[in-house]
N, C-alpha and C positions, 0 to 999 in steps of 0.2 A: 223323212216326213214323219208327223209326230202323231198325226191325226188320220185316221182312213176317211175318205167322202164315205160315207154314204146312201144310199139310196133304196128307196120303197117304192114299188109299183102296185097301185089299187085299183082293184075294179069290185064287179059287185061281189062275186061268190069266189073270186080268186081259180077259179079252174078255166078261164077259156086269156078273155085279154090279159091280166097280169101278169102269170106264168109263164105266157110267150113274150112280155116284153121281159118277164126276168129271164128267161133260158138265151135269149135274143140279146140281150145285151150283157150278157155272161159271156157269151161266147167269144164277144166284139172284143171283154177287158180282157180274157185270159188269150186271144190272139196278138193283143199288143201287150202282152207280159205284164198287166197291171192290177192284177189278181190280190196282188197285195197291198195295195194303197185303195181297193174300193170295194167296196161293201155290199152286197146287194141283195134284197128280198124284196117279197111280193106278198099281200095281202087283200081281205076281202073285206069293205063295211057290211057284208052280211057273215054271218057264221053257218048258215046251213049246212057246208061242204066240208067244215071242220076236218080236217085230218085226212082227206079225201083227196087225189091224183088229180091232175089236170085232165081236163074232158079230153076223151078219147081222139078227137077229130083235132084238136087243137095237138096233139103228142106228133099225130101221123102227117100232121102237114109241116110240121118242126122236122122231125125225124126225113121226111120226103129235101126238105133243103138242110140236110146235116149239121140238126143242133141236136139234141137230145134233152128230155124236161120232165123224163120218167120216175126223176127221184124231188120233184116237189108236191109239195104237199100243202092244202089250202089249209089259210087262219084269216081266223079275225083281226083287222087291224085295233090295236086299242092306242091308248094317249101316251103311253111312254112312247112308241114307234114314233110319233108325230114329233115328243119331247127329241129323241136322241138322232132321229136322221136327218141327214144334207137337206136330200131333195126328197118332195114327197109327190108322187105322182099322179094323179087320178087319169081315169081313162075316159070320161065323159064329166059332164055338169053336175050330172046328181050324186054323183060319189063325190065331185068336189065341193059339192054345199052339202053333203054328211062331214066330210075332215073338216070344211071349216065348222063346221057347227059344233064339233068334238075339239078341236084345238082351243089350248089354249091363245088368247091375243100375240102374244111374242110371238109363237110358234106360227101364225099362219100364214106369214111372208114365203114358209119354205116349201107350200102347198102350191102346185100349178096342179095346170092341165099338160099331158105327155106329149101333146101332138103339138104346141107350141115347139118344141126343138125339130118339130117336121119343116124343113123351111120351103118343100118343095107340095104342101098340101093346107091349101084354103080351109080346108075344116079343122076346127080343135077336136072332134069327138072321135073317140074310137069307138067305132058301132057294135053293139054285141051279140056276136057271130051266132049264140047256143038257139035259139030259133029258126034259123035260115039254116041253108045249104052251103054243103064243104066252097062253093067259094067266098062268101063271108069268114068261114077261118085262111082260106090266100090272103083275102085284102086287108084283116087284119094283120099277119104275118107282113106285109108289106110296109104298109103304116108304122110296125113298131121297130120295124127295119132301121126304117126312115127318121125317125125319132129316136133312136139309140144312135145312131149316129149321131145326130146334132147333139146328142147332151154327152155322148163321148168326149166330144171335140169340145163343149165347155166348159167340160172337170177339166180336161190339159189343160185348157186354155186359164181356169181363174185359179186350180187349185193344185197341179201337177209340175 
């Protein structure tokens, strides 16, 4: 294979939904030895967190179902990420009408929502846990569970 997929997971500050769908479905490609054909980060349409770990609560419920997510670190998504990745992923509405409103016209065919490859949950949004209590970071944990598996299965499936 000549080309790696790809893939960006965005939410707002990049320290609570993203990094657990990136740690979460990190986990998923280097369990099926695919570590080398796919590509994957996480980013924020806000920059506040710049350079800054995944929120605390969001580590300890990874860590509690044995992923680990200690060594990312939040950024800003900017236009070349949108230019050069497969898939681009928002984690609710309003980050996905930020990317599209930052993409350029080609580029925004490769923008979804994450929860689309959830085929087992009626909602598209992943709700943002950093308000509420530890179990808003479970149900997100569950959600991007659920949603890395379905878009596991459609790298194999369209590009693998």
């Amino acid at each position: 294979m000549s080309h790696k997929v790809s893939v960006i997971f965005v939410c707002l500050g990049n320290i609570c939904r993203s990094p657990t769908a990136h740690a979460v479905f990190r986990n998923l490609v280097l369990a099926e030895n695919l570590h080398k054909d796919i590509l994957i980060d996480s980013a924020g349409t806000a920059s506040w967190h710049k350079g800054k770990p995944a929120d605390a609560r969001s580590i300890e419920v990874a860590q509690g179902r044995g992923i680990l997510m200690d060594d990312l670190r939040s950024r800003p998504v900017d236009l070349g990420d949108l230019i050069t990745f497969d898939y681009v992923l928002a984690m609710d509405a309003s980050n996905y009408a930020d990317l599209m409103d930052m993409a350029l016209p080609e580029h925004r065919d490769k923008i979804r929502l994450f929860l689309e490859f959830a085929e087992d949950y009626a909602q598209r949004e992943v709700p943002d846990p950093y308000y509420g209590g530890p179990q808003g970071f479970e149900q997100v944990f569950d959600m991007v569970t659920a949603a890395s598996e379905g878009l596991l299965n459609e790298i194999k499936r369209k590009h693998l």
